[in-house]
C-alpha positions in Angstrom: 103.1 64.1 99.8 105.0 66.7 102.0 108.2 66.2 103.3 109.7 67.6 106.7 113.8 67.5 107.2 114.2 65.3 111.1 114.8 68.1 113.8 118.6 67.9 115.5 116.4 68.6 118.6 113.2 67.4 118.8 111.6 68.2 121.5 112.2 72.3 121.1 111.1 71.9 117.1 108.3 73.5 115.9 105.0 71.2 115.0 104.6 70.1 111.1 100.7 69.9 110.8 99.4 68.0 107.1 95.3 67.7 107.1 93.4 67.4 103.5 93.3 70.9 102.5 95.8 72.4 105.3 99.5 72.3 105.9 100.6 74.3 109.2 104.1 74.9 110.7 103.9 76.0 114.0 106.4 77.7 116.3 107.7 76.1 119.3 106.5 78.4 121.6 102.2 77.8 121.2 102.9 75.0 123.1 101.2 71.5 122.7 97.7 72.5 124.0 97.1 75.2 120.9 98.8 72.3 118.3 96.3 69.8 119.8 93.4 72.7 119.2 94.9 73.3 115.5 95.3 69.9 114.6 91.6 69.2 116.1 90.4 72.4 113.9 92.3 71.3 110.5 90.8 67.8 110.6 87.2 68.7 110.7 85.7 68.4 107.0 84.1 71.7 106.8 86.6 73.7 108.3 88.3 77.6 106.4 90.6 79.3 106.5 89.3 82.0 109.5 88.9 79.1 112.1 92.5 78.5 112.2 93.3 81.9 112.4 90.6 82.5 114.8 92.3 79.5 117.1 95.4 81.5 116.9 94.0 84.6 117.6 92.4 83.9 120.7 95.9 83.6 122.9 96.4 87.6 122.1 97.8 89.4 119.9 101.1 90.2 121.8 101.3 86.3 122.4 101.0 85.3 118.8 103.4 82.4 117.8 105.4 82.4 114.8 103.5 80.6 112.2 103.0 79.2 108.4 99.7 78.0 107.3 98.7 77.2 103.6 94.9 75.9 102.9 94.1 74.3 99.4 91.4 76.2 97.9 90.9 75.2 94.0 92.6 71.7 93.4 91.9 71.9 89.0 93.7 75.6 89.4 96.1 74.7 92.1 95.0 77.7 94.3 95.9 78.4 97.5 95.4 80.6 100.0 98.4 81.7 102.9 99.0 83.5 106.4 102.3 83.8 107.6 103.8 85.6 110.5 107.1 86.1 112.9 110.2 84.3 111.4 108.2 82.0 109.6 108.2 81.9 105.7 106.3 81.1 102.8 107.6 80.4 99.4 105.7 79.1 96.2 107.0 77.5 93.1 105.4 78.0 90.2 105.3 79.6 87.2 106.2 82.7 89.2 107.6 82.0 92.8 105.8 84.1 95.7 107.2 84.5 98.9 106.0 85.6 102.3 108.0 86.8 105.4 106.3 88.0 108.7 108.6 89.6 110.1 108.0 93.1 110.7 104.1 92.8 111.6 102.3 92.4 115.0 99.6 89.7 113.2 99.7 88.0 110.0 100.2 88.4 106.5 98.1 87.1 103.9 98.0 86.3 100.5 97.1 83.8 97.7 98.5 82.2 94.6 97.5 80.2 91.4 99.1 77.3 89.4 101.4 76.4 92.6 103.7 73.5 91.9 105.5 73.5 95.4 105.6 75.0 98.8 108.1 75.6 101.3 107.2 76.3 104.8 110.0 77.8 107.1 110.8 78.7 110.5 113.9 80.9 111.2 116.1 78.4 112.4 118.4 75.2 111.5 115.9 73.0 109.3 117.7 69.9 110.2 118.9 66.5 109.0 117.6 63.4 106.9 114.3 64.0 105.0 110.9 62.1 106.1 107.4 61.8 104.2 104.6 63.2 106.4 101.0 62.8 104.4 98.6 63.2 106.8 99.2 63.9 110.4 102.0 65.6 113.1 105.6 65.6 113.6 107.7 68.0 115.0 109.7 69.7 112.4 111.2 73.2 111.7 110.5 72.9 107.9 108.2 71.6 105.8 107.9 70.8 102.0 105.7 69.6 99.1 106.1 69.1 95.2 108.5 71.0 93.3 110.6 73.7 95.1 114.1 74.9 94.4 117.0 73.4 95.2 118.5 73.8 98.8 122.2 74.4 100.3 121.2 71.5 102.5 122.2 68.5 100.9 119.5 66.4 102.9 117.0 68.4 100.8 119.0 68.0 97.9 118.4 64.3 98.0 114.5 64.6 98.8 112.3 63.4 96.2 111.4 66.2 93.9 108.8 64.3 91.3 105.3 66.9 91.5 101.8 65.5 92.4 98.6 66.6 92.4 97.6 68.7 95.0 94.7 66.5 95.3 96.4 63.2 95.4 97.9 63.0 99.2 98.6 59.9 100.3 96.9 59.0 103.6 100.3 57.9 105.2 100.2 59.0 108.6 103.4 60.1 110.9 101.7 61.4 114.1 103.1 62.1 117.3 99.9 63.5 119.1 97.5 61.7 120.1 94.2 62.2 118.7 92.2 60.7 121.5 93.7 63.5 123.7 92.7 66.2 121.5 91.1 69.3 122.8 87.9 70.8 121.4 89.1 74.0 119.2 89.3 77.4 121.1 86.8 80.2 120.4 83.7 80.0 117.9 83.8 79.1 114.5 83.2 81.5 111.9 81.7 81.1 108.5 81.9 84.3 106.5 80.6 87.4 106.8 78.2 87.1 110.2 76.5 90.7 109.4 72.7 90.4 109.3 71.7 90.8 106.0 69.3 93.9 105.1 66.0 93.8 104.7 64.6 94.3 101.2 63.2 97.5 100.8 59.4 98.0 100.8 57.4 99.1 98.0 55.0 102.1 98.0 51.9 101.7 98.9 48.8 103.5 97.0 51.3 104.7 94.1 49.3 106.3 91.2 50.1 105.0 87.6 51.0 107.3 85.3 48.4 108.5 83.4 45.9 108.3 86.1 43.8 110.7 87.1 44.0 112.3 90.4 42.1 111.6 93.2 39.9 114.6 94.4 40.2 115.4 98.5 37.3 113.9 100.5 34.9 117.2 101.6 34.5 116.4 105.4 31.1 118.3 106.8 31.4 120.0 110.2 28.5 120.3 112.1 28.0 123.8 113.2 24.6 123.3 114.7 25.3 123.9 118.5 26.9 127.4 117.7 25.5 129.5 115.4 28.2 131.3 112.8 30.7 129.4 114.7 32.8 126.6 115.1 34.3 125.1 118.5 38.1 126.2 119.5 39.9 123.1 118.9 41.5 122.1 122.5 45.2 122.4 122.5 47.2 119.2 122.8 50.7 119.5 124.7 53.0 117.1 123.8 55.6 116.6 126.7 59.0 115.2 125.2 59.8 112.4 126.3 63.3 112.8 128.8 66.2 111.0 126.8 66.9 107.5 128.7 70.7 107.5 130.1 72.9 104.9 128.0 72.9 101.5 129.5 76.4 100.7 128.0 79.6 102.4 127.9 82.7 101.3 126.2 86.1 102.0 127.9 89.2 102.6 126.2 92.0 103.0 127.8 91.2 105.5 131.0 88.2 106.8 128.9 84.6 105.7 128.8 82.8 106.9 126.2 78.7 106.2 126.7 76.6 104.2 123.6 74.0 106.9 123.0 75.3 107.2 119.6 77.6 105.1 117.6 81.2 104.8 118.2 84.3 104.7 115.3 87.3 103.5 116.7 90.3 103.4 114.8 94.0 105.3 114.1 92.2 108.3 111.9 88.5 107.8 111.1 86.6 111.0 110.0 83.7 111.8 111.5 82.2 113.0 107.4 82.3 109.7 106.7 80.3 108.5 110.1 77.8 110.9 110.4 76.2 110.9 114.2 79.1 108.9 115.2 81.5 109.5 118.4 85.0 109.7 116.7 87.4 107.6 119.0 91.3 108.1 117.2 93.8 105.3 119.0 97.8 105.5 118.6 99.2 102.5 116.2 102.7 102.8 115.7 103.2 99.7 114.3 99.9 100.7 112.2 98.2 97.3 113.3 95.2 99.2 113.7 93.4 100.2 110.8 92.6 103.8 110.1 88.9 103.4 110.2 88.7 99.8 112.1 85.6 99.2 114.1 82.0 100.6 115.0 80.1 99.9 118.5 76.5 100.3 118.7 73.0 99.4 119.9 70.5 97.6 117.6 67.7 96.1 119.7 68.7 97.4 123.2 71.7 94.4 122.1 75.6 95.9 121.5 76.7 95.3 118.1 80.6 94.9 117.6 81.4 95.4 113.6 84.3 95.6 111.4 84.8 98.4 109.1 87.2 96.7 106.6 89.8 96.5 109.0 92.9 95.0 107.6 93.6 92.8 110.9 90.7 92.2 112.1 89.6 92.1 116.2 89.8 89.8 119.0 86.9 89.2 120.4 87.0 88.0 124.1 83.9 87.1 125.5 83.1 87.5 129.8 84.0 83.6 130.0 87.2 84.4 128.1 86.3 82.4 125.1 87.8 84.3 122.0 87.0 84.9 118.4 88.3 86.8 116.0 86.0 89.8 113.9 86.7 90.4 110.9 85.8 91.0 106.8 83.1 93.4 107.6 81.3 90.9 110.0 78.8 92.2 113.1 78.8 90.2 116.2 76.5 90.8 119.4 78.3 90.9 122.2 77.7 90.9 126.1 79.0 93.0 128.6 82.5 92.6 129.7 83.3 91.0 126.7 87.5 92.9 125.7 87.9 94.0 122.8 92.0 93.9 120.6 92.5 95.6 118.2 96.2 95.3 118.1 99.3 97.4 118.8 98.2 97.3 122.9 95.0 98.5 121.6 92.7 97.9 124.4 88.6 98.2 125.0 86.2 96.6 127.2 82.2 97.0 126.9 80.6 97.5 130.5 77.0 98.6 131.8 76.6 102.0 132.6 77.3 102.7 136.4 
C-alpha cells in the first residue's frame, strides 16, 4: 500500500493519484480539471502508459505541470516503467536504486526498472507531517511512497511502516477527495501503439520461369501488306501531351514560412536531405534541443495529410481544428485535417492549412 506524508497546506498541495497499475503525483498548478481527467484515464482497465502522457500533453508544452508518474508493467519481475518532469522526482529501491529528476528539460524524462522494492515520488517542496495509507484513490499530497525506500531526515517517515508487499497485492482501501461522479471524460484520443498503417506484403512475380525451363520463343505476328504493294503503312504518330502538374492543395506553415506539400516535408533541428531523398528539408532552432534532429515528416497519401514521427525523442502535440489534442509519437502516422497545430517543442510551432 502507498503512503503519502499529510500536506501543512492542503489546499496548494499537489494531487497523490494510486489506480491498479499507476501511481501519479501531480503538481499544483494542472489544476483540478486535468487531475479529474488523469484520475478518469488511470482507472480505466485497459489504459498505458501514452494516454496519460497524452492527457498531459494536450495543455502545451510550455504549460506542462511538474509531474511523477510510475505504471506497473510486469508484477512476477517487478517492472516498471516512469516519466518524470519539472521539480518532481523519482527514486527506486532495489537491488540498485534509480533515480529521476526533471529538471532541466522542457517535457519528460523516461525510463524503466526491474526487481523494484520501493518508490518514492517527490515534488520540490516541504513533504509534510504525519504519514497516511492511500491504496487506491486521491489525496492531496506533495509526496508519495510505497514498499521499501530509504530512510528519511523526516521523522514522520521515519515512523512509516516499511514491511515490502507485492506489487500486486494493493489493498483496495480508498482515501479520495474527488469525486468520481464529477469526473470529466479524458482529454485528447487514446493511443494504442504504434498507429502507422502497416505495409502491404509484397507481391509475387507473375509468369516467373523455373529454372531449367526452356524459353519461350516470341509470338511471329503477320502484317498484312495486301493493300500496298512492297510496303507497309506509316504508323500515325501519337503525341502525348503531359499532363500540367496540379498546384498543392496543402501547405504547412512554420513560423512566417509556408512551405507547399508537393513533396514531402522533414522537419526537425538538422535532418539531411541524403537520408530523405525527394524531401523539402525544413531545419528549426532548439536550444533547449527538445526537438529532435530529424523529428517529423508531412505528406500526402491518398489526397489525405499524413503527420509521422521519425523517432523523435519527445514526440508532437497534435492539436486538432476543434482543439482536441494528442500526442504523436514512437514512429506512429496520424491523418490529420486542416488547421490542425502542430508542437514540436522549444516554441516550435506549425500549422497545416489549404492552399490559398
Amino acid at each position: 500500500m502507498f503512503r503519502y506524508p499529510t500536506p501543512d497546506d492542503a489546499p496548494s498541495a499537489g494531487f497523490a493519484m494510486v489506480a491498479d497499475r499507476f501511481a501519479l503525483l501531480l503538481g499544483p498548478e494542472a489544476g483540478d480539471d486535468l487531475a479529474s481527467a488523469l484520475w478518469g484515464a488511470m482507472t480505466v482497465p485497459d489504459a498505458v502508459f501514452e494516454d496519460l502522457l497524452s492527457i498531459i500533453a494536450a495543455v502545451g508544452i510550455g504549460r506542462l505541470p511538474d509531474f511523477a508518474l510510475v505504471e506497473l508493467v510486469d508484477v512476477p519481475s517487478s517492472s516498471v516503467a516512469v516519466a518524470v518532469r519539472g521539480g518532481a522526482t523519482i527514486d527506486l529501491h532495489g537491488p540498485q536504486r534509480s533515480s529521476y529528476s526533471g529538471g532541466g528539460v522542457g517535457t519528460w524524462v523516461e525510463g524503466s526498472a526491474q526487481r523494484v522494492g520501493g518508490i518514492s515520488l517527490g515534488l520540490d517542496v516541504a513533504a509534510g507531517g504525519g504519514v497516511l495509507p492511500l491504496g487506491r484513490g486521491v489525496a492531496r499530497a506533495n509526496a508519495l511512497q510505497w514498499g521499501e525506500t530509504d530512510p528519511t531526515p523526516d521523522a514522520a517517515l521515519d515512523a512509516a511502516p516499511r514491511a515490502a508487499a507485492p506489487l500486486a497485492d494493493i489493498d483496495p482501501l480508498e482515501t479520495v477527495t474527488i469525486d468520481r461522479g464529477s469526473l470529466d471524460d479524458a482529454v485528447g484520443p487514446r493511443r494504442r501503439g504504434n498507429t502507422a498503417p502497416a505495409a502491404a506484403p509484397r507481391a509475387e512475380a507473375s509468369g516467373a520461369a523455373s529454372l531449367g525451363a526452356a524459353s519461350p520463343q516470341p509470338e511471329t505476328v503477320e502484317i498484312d501488306d495486301s493493300t500496298v504493294m512492297g510496303a507497309r503503312h506509316p504508323a500515325t504518330p501519337v503525341v502525348t501531351v503531359p499532363e500540367a502538374p496540379r498546384p498543392p492543395r496543402y501547405v504547412l506553415r512554420v513560423g512566417d514560412v509556408e512551405h507547399p506539400l508537393d513533396q514531402p516535408v522533414v522537419l526537425g533541428r538538422s535532418p539531411r536531405a541524403g537520408q530523405h531523398p525527394g524531401a523539402r528539408i525544413v531545419a528549426v532552432a532548439s536550444p533547449r534541443k527538445e526537438v529532435s534532429g530529424t523529428h517529423l515528416e508531412v505528406s500526402i497519401a491518398d489526397d489525405h495529410m499524413v503527420v509521422r514521427d521519425l523517432g523523435s525523442t519527445n514526440g508532437t502535440v497534435l492539436r486538432d481544428p476543434a482543439g482536441v489534442a494528442s500526442l504523436l509519437r514512437g514512429g506512429a502516422s496520424a491523418r490529420v485535417e486542416p488547421g490542425t497545430r502542430l508542437d514540436l517543442g522549444d516554441g516550435v510551432t506549425a500549422e497545416l492549412t489549404s492552399a490559398p
